[in-house]
C-alpha positions in Angstrom: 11.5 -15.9 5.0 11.5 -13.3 7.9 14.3 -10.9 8.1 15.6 -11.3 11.9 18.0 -8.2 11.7 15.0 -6.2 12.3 14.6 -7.7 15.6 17.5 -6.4 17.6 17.2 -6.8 21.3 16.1 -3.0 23.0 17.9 -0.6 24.4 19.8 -1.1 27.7 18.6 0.5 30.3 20.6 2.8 32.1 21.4 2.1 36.5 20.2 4.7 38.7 23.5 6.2 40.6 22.6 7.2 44.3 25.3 10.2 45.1 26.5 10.5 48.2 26.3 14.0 50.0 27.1 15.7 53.6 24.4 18.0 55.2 24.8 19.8 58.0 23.4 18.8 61.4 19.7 19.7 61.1 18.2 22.9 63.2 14.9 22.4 65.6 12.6 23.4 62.9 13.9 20.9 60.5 13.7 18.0 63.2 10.5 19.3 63.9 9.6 18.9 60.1 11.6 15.1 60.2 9.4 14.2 63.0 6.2 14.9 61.2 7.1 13.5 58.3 7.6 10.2 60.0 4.7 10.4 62.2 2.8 10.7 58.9 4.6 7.5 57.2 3.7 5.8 60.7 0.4 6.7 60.3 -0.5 5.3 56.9 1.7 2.2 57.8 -0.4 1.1 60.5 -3.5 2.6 58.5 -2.2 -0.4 55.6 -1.4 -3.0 58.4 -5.2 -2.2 59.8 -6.8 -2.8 56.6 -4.4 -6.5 55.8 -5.6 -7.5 59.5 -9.8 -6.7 58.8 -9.0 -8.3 55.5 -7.7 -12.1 56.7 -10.5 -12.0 59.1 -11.6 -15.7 59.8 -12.2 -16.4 63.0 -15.1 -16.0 65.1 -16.8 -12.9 66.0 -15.5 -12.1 69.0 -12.1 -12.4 67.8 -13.1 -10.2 65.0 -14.4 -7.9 67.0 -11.3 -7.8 69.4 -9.3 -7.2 66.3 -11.2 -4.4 65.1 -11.4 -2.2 68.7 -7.7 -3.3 68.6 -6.7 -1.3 65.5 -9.1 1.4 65.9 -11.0 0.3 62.9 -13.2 3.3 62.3 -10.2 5.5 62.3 -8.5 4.9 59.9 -6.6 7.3 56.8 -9.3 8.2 54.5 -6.3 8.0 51.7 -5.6 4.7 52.4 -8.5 3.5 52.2 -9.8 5.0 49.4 -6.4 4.0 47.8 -6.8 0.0 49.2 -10.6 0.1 47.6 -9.0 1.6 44.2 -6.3 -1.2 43.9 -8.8 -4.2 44.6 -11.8 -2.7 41.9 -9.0 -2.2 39.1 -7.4 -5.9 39.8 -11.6 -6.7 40.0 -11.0 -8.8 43.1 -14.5 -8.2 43.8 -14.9 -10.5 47.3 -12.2 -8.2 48.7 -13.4 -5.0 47.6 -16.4 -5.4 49.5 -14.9 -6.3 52.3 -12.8 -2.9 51.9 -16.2 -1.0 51.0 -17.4 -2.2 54.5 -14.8 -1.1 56.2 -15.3 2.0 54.6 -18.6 2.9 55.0 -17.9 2.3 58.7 -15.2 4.7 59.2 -16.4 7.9 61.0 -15.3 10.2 58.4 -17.5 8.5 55.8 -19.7 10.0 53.6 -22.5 8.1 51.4 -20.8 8.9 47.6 -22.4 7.3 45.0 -19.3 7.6 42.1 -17.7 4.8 44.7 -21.2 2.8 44.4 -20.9 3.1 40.2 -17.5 2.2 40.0 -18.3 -0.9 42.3 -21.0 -2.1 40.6 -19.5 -2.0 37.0 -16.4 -4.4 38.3 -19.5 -6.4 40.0 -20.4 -6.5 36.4 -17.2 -7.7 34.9 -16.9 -10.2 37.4 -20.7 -11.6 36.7 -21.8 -10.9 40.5 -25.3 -9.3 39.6 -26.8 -10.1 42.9 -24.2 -8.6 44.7 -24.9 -5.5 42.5 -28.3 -5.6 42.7 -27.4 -5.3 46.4 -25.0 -2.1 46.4 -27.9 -0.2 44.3 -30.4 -1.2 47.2 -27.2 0.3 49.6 -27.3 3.3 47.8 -30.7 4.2 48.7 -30.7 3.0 51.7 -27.8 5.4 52.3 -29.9 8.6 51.2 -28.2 8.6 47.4 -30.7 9.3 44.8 -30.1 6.5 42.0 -29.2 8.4 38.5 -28.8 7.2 34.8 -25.2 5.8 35.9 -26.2 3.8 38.6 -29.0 2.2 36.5 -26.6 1.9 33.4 -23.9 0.0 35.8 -26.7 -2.0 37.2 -28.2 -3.1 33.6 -24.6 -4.0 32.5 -24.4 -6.2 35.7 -27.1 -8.5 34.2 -26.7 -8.2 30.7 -22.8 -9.0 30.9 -24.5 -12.1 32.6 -27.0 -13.4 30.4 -29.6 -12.6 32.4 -31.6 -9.9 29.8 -34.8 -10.2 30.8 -34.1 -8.3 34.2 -31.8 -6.0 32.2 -34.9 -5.5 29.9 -36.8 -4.8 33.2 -34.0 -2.1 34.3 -34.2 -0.1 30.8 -38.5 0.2 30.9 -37.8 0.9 34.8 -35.2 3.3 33.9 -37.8 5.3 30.8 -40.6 5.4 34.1 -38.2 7.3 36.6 -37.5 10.8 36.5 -34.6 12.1 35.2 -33.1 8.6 34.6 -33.9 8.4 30.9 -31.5 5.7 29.4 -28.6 7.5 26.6 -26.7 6.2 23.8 -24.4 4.6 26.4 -26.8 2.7 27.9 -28.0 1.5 25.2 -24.4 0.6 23.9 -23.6 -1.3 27.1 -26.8 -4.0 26.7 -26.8 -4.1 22.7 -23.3 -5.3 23.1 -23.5 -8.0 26.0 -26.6 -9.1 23.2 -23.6 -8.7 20.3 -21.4 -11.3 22.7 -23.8 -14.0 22.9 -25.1 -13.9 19.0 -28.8 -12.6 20.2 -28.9 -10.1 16.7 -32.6 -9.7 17.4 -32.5 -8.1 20.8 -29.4 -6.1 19.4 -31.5 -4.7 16.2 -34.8 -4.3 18.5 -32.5 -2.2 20.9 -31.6 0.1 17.9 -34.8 0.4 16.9 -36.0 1.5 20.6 -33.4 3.9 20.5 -34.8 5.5 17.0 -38.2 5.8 18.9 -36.7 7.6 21.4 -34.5 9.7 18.8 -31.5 8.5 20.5 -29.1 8.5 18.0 -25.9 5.9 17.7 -22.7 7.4 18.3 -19.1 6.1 17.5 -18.9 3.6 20.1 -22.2 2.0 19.2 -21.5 1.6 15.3 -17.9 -0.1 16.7 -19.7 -2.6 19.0 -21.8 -3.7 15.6 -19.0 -3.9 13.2 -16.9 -5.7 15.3 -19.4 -7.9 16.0 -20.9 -8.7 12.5 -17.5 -9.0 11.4 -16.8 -11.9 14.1 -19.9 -13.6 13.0 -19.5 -13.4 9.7 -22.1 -11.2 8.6 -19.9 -9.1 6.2 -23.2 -7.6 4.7 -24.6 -6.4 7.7 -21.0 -4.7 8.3 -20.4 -3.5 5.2 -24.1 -1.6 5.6 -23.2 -0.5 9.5 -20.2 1.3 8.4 -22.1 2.8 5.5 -24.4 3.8 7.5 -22.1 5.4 10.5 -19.7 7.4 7.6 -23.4 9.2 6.9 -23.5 10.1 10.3 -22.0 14.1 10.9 -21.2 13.3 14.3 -19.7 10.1 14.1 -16.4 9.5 12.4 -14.9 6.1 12.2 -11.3 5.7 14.2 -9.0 3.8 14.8 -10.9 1.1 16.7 -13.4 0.7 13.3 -10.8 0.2 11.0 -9.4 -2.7 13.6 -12.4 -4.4 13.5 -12.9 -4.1 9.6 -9.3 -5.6 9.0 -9.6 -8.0 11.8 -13.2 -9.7 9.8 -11.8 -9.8 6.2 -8.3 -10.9 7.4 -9.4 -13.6 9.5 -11.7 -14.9 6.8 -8.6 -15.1 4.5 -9.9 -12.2 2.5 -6.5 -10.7 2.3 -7.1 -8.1 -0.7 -10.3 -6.5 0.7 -8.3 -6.2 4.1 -5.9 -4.4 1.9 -8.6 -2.1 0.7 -9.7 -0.9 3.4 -6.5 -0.5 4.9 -5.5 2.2 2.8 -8.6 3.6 2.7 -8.8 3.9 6.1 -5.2 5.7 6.2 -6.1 7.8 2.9 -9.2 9.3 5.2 -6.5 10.0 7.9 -6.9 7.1 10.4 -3.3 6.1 11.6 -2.8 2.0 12.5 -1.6 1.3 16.1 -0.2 -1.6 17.9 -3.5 -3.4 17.5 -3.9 -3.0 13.8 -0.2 -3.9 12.7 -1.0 -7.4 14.9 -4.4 -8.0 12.8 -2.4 -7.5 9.9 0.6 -9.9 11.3 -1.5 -12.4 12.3 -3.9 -12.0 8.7 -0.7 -12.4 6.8 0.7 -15.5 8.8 -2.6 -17.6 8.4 -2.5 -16.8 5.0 1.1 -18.1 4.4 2.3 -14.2 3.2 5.4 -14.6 5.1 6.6 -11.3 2.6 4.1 -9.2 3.8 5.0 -10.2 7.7 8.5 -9.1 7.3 7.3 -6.2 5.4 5.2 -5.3 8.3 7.7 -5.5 10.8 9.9 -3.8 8.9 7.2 -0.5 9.0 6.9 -1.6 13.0 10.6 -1.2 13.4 10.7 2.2 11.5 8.4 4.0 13.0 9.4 2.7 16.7 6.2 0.3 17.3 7.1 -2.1 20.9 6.4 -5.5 20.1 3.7 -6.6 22.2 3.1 -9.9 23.8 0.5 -10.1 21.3 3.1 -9.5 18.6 5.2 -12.2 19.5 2.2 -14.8 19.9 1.1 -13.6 16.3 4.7 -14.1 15.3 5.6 -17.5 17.2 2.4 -18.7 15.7 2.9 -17.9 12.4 6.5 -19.6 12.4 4.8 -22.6 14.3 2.2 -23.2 11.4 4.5 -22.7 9.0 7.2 -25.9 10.6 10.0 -23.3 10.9 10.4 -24.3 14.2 14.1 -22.5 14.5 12.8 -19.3 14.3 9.9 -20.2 16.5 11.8 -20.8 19.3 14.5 -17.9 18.5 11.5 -15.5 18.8 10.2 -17.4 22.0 13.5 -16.8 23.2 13.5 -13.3 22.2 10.6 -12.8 23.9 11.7 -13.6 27.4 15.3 -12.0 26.6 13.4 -8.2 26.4 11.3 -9.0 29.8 8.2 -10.2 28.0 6.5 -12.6 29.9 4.6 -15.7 27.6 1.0 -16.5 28.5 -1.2 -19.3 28.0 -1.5 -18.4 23.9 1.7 -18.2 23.7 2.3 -21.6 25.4 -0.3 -23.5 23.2 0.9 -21.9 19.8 4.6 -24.0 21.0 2.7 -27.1 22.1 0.3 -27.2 18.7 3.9 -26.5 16.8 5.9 -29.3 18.5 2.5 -31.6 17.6 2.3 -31.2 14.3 5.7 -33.2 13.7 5.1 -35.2 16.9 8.0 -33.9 19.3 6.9 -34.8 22.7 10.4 -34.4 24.2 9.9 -30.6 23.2 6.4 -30.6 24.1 7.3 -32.0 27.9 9.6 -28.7 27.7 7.0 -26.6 27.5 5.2 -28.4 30.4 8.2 -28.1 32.6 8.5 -24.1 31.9 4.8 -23.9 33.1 6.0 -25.6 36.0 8.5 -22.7 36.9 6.7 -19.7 36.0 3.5 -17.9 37.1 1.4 -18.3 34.0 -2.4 -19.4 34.5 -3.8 -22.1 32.7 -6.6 -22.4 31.1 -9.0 -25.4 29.5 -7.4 -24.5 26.0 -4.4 -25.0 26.6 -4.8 -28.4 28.3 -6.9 -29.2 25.0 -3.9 -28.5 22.8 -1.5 -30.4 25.4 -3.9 -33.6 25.1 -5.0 -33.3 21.4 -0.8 -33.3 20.5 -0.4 -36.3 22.6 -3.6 -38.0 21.1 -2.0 -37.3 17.1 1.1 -38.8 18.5 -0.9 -41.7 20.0 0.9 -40.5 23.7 -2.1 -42.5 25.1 -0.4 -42.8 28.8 0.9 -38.7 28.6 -2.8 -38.0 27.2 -4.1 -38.8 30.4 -1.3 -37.3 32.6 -2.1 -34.2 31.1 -6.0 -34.7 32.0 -5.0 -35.4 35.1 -2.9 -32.4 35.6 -5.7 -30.0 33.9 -8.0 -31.4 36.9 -5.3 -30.8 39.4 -5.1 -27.6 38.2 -8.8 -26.4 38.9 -9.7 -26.7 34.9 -13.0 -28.5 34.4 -13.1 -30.6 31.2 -15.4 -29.6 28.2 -16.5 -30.8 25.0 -13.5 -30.0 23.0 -11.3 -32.3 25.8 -13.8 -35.4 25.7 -14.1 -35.7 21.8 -10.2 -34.9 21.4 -9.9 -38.0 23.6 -12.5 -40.2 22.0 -11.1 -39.5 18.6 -7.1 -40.8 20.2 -8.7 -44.0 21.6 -11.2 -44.6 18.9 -8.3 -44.7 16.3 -6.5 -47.1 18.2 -9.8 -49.5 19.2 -9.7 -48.8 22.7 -13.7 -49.1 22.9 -13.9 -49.2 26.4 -12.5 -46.0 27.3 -14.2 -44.6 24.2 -17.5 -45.7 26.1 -16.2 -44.0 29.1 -15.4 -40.9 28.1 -19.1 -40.6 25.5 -20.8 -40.9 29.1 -19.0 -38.2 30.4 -19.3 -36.1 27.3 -23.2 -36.8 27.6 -23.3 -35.7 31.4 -21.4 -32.3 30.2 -24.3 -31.9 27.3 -26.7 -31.9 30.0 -24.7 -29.4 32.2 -24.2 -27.1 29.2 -28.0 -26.6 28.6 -28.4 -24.9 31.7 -24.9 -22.9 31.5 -24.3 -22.2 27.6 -20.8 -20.5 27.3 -19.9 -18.7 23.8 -17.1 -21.3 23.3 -19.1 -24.5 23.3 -19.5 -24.9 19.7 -16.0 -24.2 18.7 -12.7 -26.3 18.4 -9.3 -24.8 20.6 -8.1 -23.7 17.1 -10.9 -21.3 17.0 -10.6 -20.4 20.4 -6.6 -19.3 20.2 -7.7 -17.6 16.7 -10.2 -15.7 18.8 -7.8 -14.4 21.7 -4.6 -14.1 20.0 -4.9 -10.8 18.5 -7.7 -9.2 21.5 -4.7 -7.9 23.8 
């Protein structure tokens, strides 16, 4: 069993003490200095207050309008601006950032830049907006910009993180016909991996080979993407040849990030030994483990049942001063959970929120899957009522977990309280939630709902075929597997 000692709550932290201290009266130049300084904090202030008004615009025009000659729109702090756009692309609230970006480009100090265009279409990306993407590239010459390799790049990532790879396909021949826009290594590394994330190996391997023709050679992050990816999928061959293949390379040296994926493949097939293996000879070629690679091993060794090896693990964490992550303490909580030591689950939960660590949706499903297994509902309607109190978002898998624990414990009435409150709480139903249901009524000869719901399921088949996500095949334990160690 799991040495607690080593998990001793962290350091206090120390108050802040505000001293007191007498000045003398201030001299004309120094009020002169005060009064700046405040006329400056005014300034960006109102500059703040301007942008919160333009933002909740949502009336009609001419109230718009009255707003915006109100607050001098076109006037305002170039810092705050820039600052208000920065905040909204890094929390990739997308809608609002263009909204921002308007305001922007209408201020009088504005000049067309196109590092803000770039930056705006790679959170576009992330957010699956390619339209709107397609839109600020069409902006940016419109402005006078002349499109480069990174504004083609961020607009081919657009798409391709999408699904949509025939216009990405389209971008990269339009790209090798324009003049100085010639598609690099990262270009390519961008689309081979949105190709890696949806299982299309044969665009990913014709991608390589375009880049041979073009004597564009792979560089670290490319021969990453593909190990990581053939690991996920299986394809330990294909790996195994990849990272032959990149320790040839001169220029490219595996790090930290290869040896995570390497570990994270043959420990979440069970092949414990081989993870091992590498392991040391990852370390033995100088490649020190971080965070990330101490949870792979935590979370290897706790689906394997080497509850040894865990503590031993956290007993190196401890030494050497490694923070326990909130992907630590799912791996943990999970581990515990699987195993039935409930106690020590829920000492680490509590743990957990003692150091300021707040749970998440994994975290919440590795309890409710726990509390299933020996059927206690009383502690699983706990875990409901602390999502009721917190801030936590959830998701369709953990609603799946909720319902498939009431189902085993043949909860019928709280089965369909929790679908009810996974609709209530925006989260569409999938395949995984309609066959967890069928399988609960269908043991207890309720055919008439098991009718019901196979109709439903049906009309979500249909659905699917025109909207394929990369979970549709898989069960929520595979889906939890898959998250719980990704940070």
């Amino acid at each position: 069993m799991v040495m607690m000692m080593m998990m001793s709550a962290s350091s206090l932290s120390t108050p802040t003490c505000l001293s007191q201290s007498t000045s003398l009266p201030p001299s004309e130049g120094g009020r002169s200095i005060e009064r700046e300084r405040k006329e400056e904090v005014n300034r960006k202030i109102a500059s703040r207050k301007a942008i919160s008004i333009i933002l909740r615009r949502e009336a009609t025009k001419e109230n718009i309008e009255r707003k915006r000659d109100k607050i001098n729109a076109k006037k305002l702090l170039p810092r705050t601006v820039l600052e208000a756009l920065h905040d909204r692309i890094a929390a990739l609230q997308w809608d609002s950032a263009l909204k921002v970006f308007e305001l922007l480009r209408e201020q009088i100090w504005y000049t067309p830049n196109s590092g803000i265009y770039i930056k705006l279409m790679v959170m576009l990306g992330k957010c699956k907006q390619p339209e709107k993407a397609q839109w600020l590239f069409k902006s940016m010459i419109d402005d006078g910009l002349i499109v480069n390799r990174e504004s083609y790049t961020a607009l081919i990532s657009a798409y391709s993180r999408s699904g949509l790879f025939d216009q990405a396909f389209s971008l990269l021949n339009q790209m090798k016909n324009t003049v100085g826009c010639d598609p690099d290594v990262y270009t390519y590394s961008i689309l081979i991996k949105s190709c890696l994330h949806v299982h299309a190996f044969d665009k990913a391997e014709a991608l390589l080979s375009d880049m041979a023709s073009m004597g564009i050679k792979p560089n670290t992050i490319t021969y990453n993407t593909l190990i990581d990816a053939y690991g996920k999928a299986g394809r330990f061959a294909l790996m195994e040849s990849t990272l032959v293949e990149m320790l040839k390379e001169k220029d490219c040296k595996p790090d930290v990030w290869t040896m995570n994926s390497t570990l994270r493949a043959f420990g979440g097939n069970g092949q414990i030994e081989t993870m091992e293996k590498c392991y040391d000879k990852f370390q033995s070629a100088g490649i020190s483990p971080n965070i990330k690679t101490f949870n792979i091993l935590l979370d290897s060794y706790g689906k394997a049942g080497s509850y040894l090896k865990m503590s031993a693990v956290m007993e190196y964490m401890q030494k050497y001063y490694f923070s326990w992550t909130i992907v630590t303490y799912n791996v943990v909580i999970d581990a515990f959970g699987r195993a039935g030591d409930l106690r020590q689950m829920e000492y680490i939960f509590r743990l957990m929120r003692s150091e300021g660590v707040k749970p998440n949706c994994i975290t919440l499903c590795s309890l409710v899957r726990a509390y299933g297994r020996v059927q206690a509902i009383e502690k699983i309607k706990g875990v409901i009522r602390i999502t009721e109190n917190s801030s936590v978002v959830l998701d369709a898998v953990f609603f799946n977990c909720l319902i498939n624990a009431f189902g085993r414990a043949g909860c019928l009435v709280e089965m369909k309280d929790a679908l009810d409150m996974m609709e209530k709480r925006g989260c569409k139903p999938d395949k995984i939630t309609y066959n967890t249901m069928i399988r609960a009524y269908a043991s207890r000869g309720i055919t008439e709902r098991v009718k019901e719901l196979r109709e439903l399921l049906d009309a979500d088949r249909l659905e699917k075929r025109a909207d394929r996500s990369s979970d549709e095949c898989q069960d929520f334990e595979t889906q939890i597997a898959l998250r719980r160690t990704q940070g």
